[in-house]
C-alpha positions in Angstrom: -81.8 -121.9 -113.9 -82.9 -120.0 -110.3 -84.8 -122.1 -108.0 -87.1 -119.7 -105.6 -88.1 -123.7 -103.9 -87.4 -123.4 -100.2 -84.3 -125.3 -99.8 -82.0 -125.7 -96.5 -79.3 -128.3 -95.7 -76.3 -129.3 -93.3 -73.6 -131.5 -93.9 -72.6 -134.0 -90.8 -69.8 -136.5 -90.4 -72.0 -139.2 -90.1 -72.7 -141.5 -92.9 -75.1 -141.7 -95.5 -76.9 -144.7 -94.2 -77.5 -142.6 -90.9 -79.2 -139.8 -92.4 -81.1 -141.6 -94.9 -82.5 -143.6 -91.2 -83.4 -140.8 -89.5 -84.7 -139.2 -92.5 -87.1 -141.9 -92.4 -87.8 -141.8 -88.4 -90.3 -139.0 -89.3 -91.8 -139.1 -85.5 -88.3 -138.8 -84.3 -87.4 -135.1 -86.0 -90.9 -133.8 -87.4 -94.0 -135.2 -84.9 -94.5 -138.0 -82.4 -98.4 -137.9 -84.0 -97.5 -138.9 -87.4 -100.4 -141.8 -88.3 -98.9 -144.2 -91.0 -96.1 -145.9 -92.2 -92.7 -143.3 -93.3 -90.4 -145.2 -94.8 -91.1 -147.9 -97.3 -91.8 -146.8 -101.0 -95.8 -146.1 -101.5 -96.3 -145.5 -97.5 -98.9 -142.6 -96.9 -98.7 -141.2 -93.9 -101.1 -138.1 -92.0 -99.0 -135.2 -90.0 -101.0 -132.7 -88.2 -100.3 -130.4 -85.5 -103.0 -129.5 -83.3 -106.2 -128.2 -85.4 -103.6 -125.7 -87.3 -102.1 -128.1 -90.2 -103.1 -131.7 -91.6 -101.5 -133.2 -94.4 -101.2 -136.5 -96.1 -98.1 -137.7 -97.8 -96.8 -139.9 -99.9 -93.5 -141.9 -100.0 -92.7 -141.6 -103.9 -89.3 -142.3 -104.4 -86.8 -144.0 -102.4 -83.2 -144.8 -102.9 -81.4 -146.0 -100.0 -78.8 -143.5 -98.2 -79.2 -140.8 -101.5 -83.1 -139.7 -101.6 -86.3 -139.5 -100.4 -89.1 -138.2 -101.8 -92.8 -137.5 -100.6 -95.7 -136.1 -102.7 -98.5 -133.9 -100.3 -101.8 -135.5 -101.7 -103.9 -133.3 -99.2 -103.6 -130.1 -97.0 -105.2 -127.7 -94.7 -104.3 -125.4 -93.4 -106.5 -123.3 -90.8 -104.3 -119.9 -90.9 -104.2 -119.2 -94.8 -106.9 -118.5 -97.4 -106.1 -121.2 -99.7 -106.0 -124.4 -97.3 -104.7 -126.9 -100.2 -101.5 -124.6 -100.9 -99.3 -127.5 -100.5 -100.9 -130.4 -102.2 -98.7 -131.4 -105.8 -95.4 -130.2 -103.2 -92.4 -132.6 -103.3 -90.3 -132.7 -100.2 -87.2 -133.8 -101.5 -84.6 -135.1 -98.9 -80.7 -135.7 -100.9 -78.0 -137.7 -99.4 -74.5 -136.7 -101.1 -71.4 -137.7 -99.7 -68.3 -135.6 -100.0 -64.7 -135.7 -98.5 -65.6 -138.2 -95.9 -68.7 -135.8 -95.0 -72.7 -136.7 -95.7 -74.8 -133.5 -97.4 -78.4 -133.7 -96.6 -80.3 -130.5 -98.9 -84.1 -130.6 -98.3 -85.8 -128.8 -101.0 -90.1 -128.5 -100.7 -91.1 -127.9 -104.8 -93.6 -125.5 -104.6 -92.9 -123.7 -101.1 -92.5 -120.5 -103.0 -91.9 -116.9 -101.6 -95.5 -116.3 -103.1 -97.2 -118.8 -101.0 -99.3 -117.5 -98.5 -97.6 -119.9 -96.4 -94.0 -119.3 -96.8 -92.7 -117.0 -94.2 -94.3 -119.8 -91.7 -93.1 -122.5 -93.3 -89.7 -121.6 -94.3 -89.0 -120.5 -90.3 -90.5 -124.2 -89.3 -89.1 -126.3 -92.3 -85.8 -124.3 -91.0 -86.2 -125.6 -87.5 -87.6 -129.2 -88.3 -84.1 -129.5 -90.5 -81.7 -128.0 -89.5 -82.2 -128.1 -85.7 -84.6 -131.4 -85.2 -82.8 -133.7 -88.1 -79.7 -132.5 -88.2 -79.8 -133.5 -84.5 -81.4 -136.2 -84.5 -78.4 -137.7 -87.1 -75.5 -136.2 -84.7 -76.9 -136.5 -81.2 -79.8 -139.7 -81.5 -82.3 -136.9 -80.2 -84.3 -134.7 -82.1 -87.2 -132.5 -81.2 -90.0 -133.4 -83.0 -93.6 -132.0 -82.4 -94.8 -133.6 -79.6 -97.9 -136.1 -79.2 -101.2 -134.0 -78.5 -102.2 -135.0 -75.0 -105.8 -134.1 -76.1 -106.6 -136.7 -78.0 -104.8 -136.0 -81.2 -106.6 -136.5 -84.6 -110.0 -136.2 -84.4 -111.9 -139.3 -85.6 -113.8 -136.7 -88.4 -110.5 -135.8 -89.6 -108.7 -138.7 -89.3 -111.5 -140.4 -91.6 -111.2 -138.1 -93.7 -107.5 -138.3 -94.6 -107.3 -142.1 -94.4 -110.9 -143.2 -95.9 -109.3 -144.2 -99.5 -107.1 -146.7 -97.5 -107.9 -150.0 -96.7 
Protein backbone atom coordinates (compact mmCIF):
# COMPACT_ATOMS: atom_id res chain seq x y z
CA UNK A 1 0.00 0.00 0.00
CA UNK A 2 1.52 3.74 -1.15
CA UNK A 3 1.60 6.15 1.58
CA UNK A 4 1.34 9.96 0.04
CA UNK A 5 1.88 10.97 4.35
CA UNK A 6 4.88 13.30 4.54
CA UNK A 7 7.52 11.20 5.92
CA UNK A 8 11.35 12.10 6.41
CA UNK A 9 14.08 10.38 8.55
CA UNK A 10 17.94 10.01 9.33
CA UNK A 11 19.65 7.41 10.92
CA UNK A 12 22.49 8.50 13.68
CA UNK A 13 24.92 6.42 15.66
CA UNK A 14 23.55 7.41 18.78
CA UNK A 15 21.29 5.26 20.70
CA UNK A 16 17.81 4.85 20.86
CA UNK A 17 17.37 6.26 24.29
CA UNK A 18 19.04 9.54 22.86
CA UNK A 19 16.61 10.13 20.21
CA UNK A 20 13.63 9.12 21.98
CA UNK A 21 15.13 12.25 24.68
CA UNK A 22 15.49 14.71 22.38
CA UNK A 23 12.39 13.69 20.60
CA UNK A 24 10.82 14.66 23.65
CA UNK A 25 12.85 18.13 24.23
CA UNK A 26 10.29 19.67 21.83
CA UNK A 27 11.66 23.36 22.71
CA UNK A 28 15.11 22.10 21.99
CA UNK A 29 14.54 21.14 18.00
CA UNK A 30 10.88 22.61 17.11
CA UNK A 31 10.22 26.10 19.48
CA UNK A 32 11.60 27.67 22.62
CA UNK A 33 7.65 28.95 22.99
CA UNK A 34 6.08 25.62 23.25
CA UNK A 35 3.39 26.18 26.49
CA UNK A 36 2.84 22.70 28.10
CA UNK A 37 4.24 19.66 29.17
CA UNK A 38 6.00 17.19 25.80
CA UNK A 39 6.87 14.25 27.05
CA UNK A 40 4.69 12.23 29.42
CA UNK A 41 1.73 10.17 27.87
CA UNK A 42 -1.61 12.46 27.81
CA UNK A 43 0.58 15.87 28.00
CA UNK A 44 -1.08 18.67 25.69
CA UNK A 45 1.00 21.11 24.74
CA UNK A 46 0.33 24.68 22.45
CA UNK A 47 3.16 25.51 19.57
CA UNK A 48 2.80 28.68 17.71
CA UNK A 49 4.95 30.73 15.80
CA UNK A 50 4.35 34.26 15.66
CA UNK A 51 0.54 35.07 14.67
CA UNK A 52 1.13 32.63 11.50
CA UNK A 53 0.45 28.96 13.16
CA UNK A 54 -1.08 27.70 16.65
CA UNK A 55 -1.65 24.29 17.36
CA UNK A 56 -2.49 22.14 20.27
CA UNK A 57 -1.25 18.60 20.60
CA UNK A 58 -1.51 15.68 22.22
CA UNK A 59 0.92 13.12 23.56
CA UNK A 60 -1.03 9.80 22.58
CA UNK A 61 1.27 7.09 22.56
CA UNK A 62 4.50 6.62 24.07
CA UNK A 63 6.93 3.81 24.20
CA UNK A 64 10.22 4.53 25.45
CA UNK A 65 13.30 4.72 22.83
CA UNK A 66 10.77 3.19 19.79
CA UNK A 67 7.63 5.84 19.38
CA UNK A 68 6.04 8.79 19.99
CA UNK A 69 2.95 9.83 18.94
CA UNK A 70 0.92 13.23 19.12
CA UNK A 71 -2.63 13.81 17.94
CA UNK A 72 -3.25 17.91 16.68
CA UNK A 73 -6.61 18.53 18.56
CA UNK A 74 -6.64 22.30 17.14
CA UNK A 75 -5.07 24.42 14.28
CA UNK A 76 -4.84 27.66 12.60
CA UNK A 77 -3.34 28.58 10.43
CA UNK A 78 -3.41 32.39 9.15
CA UNK A 79 -1.90 31.69 5.46
CA UNK A 80 -4.40 28.91 4.13
CA UNK A 81 -8.22 28.83 3.57
CA UNK A 82 -9.03 26.04 5.68
CA UNK A 83 -7.29 26.94 9.16
CA UNK A 84 -8.08 23.43 10.91
CA UNK A 85 -6.23 21.41 8.01
CA UNK A 86 -4.22 19.65 10.56
CA UNK A 87 -6.41 18.77 13.35
CA UNK A 88 -7.08 14.49 13.44
CA UNK A 89 -2.90 14.61 12.09
CA UNK A 90 -0.65 12.11 13.86
CA UNK A 91 2.89 13.02 14.11
CA UNK A 92 4.51 9.83 14.42
CA UNK A 93 8.18 9.78 15.63
CA UNK A 94 9.81 5.78 15.18
CA UNK A 95 12.97 4.71 16.87
CA UNK A 96 14.43 1.41 15.09
CA UNK A 97 17.71 0.32 15.75
CA UNK A 98 19.77 -1.38 13.10
CA UNK A 99 23.52 -2.60 12.79
CA UNK A 100 24.56 -0.67 15.79
CA UNK A 101 22.73 2.52 14.13
CA UNK A 102 19.32 4.28 15.60
CA UNK A 103 16.49 5.05 12.59
CA UNK A 104 14.32 7.94 13.53
CA UNK A 105 11.26 8.11 10.41
CA UNK A 106 8.83 10.96 11.25
CA UNK A 107 5.65 10.44 9.39
CA UNK A 108 2.65 13.48 9.88
CA UNK A 109 -0.86 11.18 8.86
CA UNK A 110 -2.72 13.50 6.96
CA UNK A 111 0.10 16.01 5.59
CA UNK A 112 -0.94 15.12 2.12
CA UNK A 113 0.32 16.61 -1.22
CA UNK A 114 -3.45 17.90 -1.39
CA UNK A 115 -3.23 19.92 1.64
CA UNK A 116 -3.23 23.46 1.12
CA UNK A 117 -0.47 23.39 3.42
CA UNK A 118 1.92 20.92 2.16
CA UNK A 119 4.54 22.57 0.14
CA UNK A 120 5.06 24.80 3.47
CA UNK A 121 5.02 22.27 5.64
CA UNK A 122 6.87 19.54 4.03
CA UNK A 123 10.03 22.31 3.49
CA UNK A 124 9.67 23.20 7.46
CA UNK A 125 8.82 19.56 8.82
CA UNK A 126 12.09 18.85 6.46
CA UNK A 127 14.10 21.41 8.37
CA UNK A 128 12.72 20.89 11.98
CA UNK A 129 13.87 17.02 11.38
CA UNK A 130 16.28 16.52 9.63
CA UNK A 131 18.43 19.66 10.39
CA UNK A 132 17.05 20.84 14.08
CA UNK A 133 16.61 16.97 15.59
CA UNK A 134 18.77 15.20 13.83
CA UNK A 135 21.18 17.78 15.36
CA UNK A 136 20.09 18.21 18.34
CA UNK A 137 20.63 14.05 18.86
CA UNK A 138 24.36 14.32 17.21
CA UNK A 139 25.62 17.75 18.28
CA UNK A 140 23.33 18.66 21.86
CA UNK A 141 22.26 21.76 19.80
CA UNK A 142 19.42 22.18 17.67
CA UNK A 143 17.79 25.15 16.22
CA UNK A 144 14.43 25.41 17.25
CA UNK A 145 12.10 28.46 16.67
CA UNK A 146 13.10 30.95 18.83
CA UNK A 147 11.10 32.64 21.86
CA UNK A 148 8.99 35.67 20.44
CA UNK A 149 10.57 38.67 22.16
CA UNK A 150 7.16 40.36 21.72
CA UNK A 151 5.33 38.85 24.11
CA UNK A 152 4.60 35.47 22.62
CA UNK A 153 0.98 34.02 22.93
CA UNK A 154 -1.43 36.39 23.27
CA UNK A 155 -3.57 36.05 26.39
CA UNK A 156 -6.90 35.72 23.78
CA UNK A 157 -5.21 32.92 22.20
CA UNK A 158 -3.59 31.40 24.74
CA UNK A 159 -7.12 31.06 26.50
CA UNK A 160 -8.39 29.87 23.89
CA UNK A 161 -6.14 26.78 23.37
CA UNK A 162 -5.79 25.92 27.00
CA UNK A 163 -9.37 26.85 28.53
CA UNK A 164 -10.56 23.00 28.63
CA UNK A 165 -7.54 22.45 31.04
CA UNK A 166 -7.51 22.82 34.50
Amino acid sequence: MTTTDFTTGFTVNQTPEEVFNAINNVRGWWSEDIEGNTDKLNDEFLYHYKDIHFCKIKLIELIPNQKVVWLVTENDFNFIEDKTEWVGNKMIFEITEKDNKTELQFTQEGLVPANECYSICHDAWTGFIKNSLHNLITTGKGSPNPKDEEGGVNRELREKYFENNN
